[in-house]
C-alpha positions in Angstrom: 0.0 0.0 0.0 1.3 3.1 -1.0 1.0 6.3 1.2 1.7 9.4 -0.4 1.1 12.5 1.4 3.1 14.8 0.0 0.3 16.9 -2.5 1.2 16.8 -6.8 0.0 20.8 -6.7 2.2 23.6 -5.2 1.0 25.6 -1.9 -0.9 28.5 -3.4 0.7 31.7 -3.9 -0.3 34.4 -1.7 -2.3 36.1 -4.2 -4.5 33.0 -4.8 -4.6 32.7 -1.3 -6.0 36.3 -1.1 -8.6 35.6 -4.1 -9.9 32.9 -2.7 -10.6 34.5 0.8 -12.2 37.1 -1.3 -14.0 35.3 -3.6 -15.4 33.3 -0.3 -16.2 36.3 1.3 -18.2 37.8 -1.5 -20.6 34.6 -1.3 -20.6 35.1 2.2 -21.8 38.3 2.0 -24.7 37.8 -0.8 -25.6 34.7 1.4 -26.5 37.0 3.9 -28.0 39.8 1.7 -30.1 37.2 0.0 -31.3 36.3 3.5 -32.2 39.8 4.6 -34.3 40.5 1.3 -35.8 37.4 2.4 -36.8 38.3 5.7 -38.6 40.9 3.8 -40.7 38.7 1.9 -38.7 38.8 -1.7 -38.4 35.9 -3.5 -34.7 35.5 -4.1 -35.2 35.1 -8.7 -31.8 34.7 -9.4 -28.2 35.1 -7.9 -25.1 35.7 -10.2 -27.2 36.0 -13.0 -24.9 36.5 -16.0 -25.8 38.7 -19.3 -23.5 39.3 -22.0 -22.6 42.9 -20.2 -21.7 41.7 -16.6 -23.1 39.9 -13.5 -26.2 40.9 -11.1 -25.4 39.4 -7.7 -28.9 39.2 -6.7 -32.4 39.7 -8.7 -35.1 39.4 -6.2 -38.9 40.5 -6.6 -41.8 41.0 -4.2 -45.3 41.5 -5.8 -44.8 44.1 -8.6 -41.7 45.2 -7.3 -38.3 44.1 -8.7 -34.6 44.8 -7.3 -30.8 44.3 -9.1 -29.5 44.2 -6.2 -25.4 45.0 -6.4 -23.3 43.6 -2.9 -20.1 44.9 -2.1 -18.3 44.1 1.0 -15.9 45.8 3.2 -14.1 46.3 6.5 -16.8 49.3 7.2 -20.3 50.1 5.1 -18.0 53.3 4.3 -15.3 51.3 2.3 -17.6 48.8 0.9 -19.8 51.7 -0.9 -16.7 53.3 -2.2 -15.7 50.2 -4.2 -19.3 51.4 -6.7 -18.9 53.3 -9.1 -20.7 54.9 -12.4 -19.7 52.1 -14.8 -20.9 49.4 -12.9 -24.0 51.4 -12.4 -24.0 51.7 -16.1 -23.1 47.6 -16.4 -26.0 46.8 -14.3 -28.6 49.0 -16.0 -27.6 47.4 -19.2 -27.9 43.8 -17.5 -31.1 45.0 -15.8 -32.3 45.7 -19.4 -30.9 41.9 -20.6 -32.9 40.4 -17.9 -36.1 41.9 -18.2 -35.7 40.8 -22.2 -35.0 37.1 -21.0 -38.2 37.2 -18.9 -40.5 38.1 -21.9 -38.4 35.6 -24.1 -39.5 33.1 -21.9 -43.2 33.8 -21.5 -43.3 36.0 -18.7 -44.4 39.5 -19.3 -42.3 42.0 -18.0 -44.9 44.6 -17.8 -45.9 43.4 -14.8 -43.2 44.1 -13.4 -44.6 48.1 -12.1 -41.6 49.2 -10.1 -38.1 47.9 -10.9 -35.0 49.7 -8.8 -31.6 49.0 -8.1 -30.4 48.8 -4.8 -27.0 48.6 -3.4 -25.8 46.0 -0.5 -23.1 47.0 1.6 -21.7 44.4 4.7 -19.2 45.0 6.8 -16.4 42.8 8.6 -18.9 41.9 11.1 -21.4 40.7 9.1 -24.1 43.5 9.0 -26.2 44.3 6.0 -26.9 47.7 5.1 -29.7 48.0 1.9 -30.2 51.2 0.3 -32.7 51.0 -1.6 -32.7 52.9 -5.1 -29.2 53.6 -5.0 -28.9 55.1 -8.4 -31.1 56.0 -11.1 -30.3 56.1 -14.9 
């Protein structure tokens, strides 16, 4: 019986190291925005819903109401809103746009859809959600 234990890939660089605690934390923190939209009453539609222009963390609705929801997360709610800027705004209008065509490809209609708004997720170190609603407008 063989016993091998020494592993065929090399330790990860620091800067995987540091994209994977990232990447982990970024599903950490839509877990827990997800969850708080819930708590709400929103149906969670889609997460990491990808259109040709970008990625929409979370698409969740509520009756007529429909929110691209953007999550960003950061040591402080501060930080964390400071890494969103005007082209992603403009990426997730564009996807928002995408979206609502891929409903009414697939049946849906998409003028029942009354309100649609986009709404920016900030958590901090310790976990804590902050919504604002309506973020942007474009």
């Amino acid at each position: 019986m063989r016993l091998d234990f020494v592993q065929d890939d090399p330790v990860p660089s620091a800067r995987a190291r540091r994209g994977l605690r990232s990447h982990l934390t970024g599903l950490a923190a839509e877990e827990a925005v997800a969850r708080k939209y819930q708590a709400q009453g929103y149906k969670i539609l889609a997460r990491r819903w990808r259109g040709a222009g970008g990625e929409v963390d979370i698409i969740a609705g509520k009756g007529d109401d429909l929110a691209i929801v953007e999550v960003k997360s950061a040591r402080n709610h501060d930080i964390a809103a400071g890494y969103f800027g005007r082209a992603q705004q403009i990426r997730l209008g564009a996807c928002a746009e995408e979206y609502l065509r891929e409903i009414h490809l697939s049946g849906r209609d998409p003028m029942t859809i009354v309100d649609m708004r986009f709404d920016l997720a900030l958590v901090d170190g310790l976990g804590r959600v902050d919504i604002a609603e309506a973020a942007f407008f474009l």
